[in-house]
C-alpha positions in Angstrom: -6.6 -3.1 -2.1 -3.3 -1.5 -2.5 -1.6 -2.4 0.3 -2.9 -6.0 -0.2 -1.3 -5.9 -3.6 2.3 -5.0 -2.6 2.2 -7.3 0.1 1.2 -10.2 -1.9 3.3 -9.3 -4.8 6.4 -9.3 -2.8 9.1 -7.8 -5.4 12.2 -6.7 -3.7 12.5 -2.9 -5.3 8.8 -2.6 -4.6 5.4 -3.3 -7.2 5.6 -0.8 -10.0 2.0 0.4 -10.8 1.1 -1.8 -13.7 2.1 -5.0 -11.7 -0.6 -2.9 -8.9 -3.4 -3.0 -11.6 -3.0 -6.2 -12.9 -3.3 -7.7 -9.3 -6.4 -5.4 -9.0 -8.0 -6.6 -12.1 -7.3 -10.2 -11.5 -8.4 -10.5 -7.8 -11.1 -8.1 -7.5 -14.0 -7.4 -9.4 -12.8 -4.0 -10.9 -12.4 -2.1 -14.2 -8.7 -1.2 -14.4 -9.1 1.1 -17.5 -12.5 2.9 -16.1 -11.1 3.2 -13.0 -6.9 3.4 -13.0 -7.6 7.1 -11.7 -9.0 5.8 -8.5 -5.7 3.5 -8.4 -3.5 6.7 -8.8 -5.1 8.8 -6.1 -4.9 5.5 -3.9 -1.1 5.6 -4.5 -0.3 9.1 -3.8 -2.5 9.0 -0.7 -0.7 6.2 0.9 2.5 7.5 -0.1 1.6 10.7 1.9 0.5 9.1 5.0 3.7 6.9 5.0 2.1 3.7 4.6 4.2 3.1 1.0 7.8 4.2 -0.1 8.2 5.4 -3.1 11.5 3.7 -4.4 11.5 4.8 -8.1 10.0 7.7 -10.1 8.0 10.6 -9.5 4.2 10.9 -8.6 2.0 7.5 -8.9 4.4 6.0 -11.7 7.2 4.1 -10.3 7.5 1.6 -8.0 6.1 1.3 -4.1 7.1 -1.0 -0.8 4.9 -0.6 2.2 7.3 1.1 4.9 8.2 -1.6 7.6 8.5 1.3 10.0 5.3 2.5 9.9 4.2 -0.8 10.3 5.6 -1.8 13.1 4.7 1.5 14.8 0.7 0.4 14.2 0.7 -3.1 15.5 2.1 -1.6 18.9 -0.7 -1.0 21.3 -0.8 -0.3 25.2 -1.7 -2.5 27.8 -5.2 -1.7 29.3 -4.2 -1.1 33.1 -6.1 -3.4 35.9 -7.9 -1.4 37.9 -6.3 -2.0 41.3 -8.6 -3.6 44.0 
């Protein structure tokens, strides 16, 4: 849901968190005030796995790209090798 969010959004510094939530509460059938802490754990949790860059602030406030590297590195897979006959 987050990842679909910044890609959609496309802003060039990266989607702050607000911009995240409104996207959230618009598209999907979910409470952004009952629920923003689910958002904020979503956040941090990409950030560590290196699926989102932080570019501005500190902890889930600021503003997030998804990281081009890492993404590249996942479509990558290895050929299944023909057995030989």
């Amino acid at each position: 849901m987050v990842t679909t969010a910044v890609t959609t959004l496309k802003e060039r510094n990266g989607s702050s968190l607000a911009a995240i939530k409104k996207f959230c509460a618009a598209n999907y059938k979910f409470d952004v005030e009952k629920k923003a802490f689910v958002l904020r754990r979503a956040v941090k949790t990409l950030v560590e796995k290196g699926t989102l860059i932080q570019t501005k602030g500190k902890g889930a406030s600021g503003s997030f790209k998804l990281n081009v590297a890492a993404k590249k590195a996942a479509v990558k897979k290895p050929k299944a090798k023909k057995p030989a006959a």
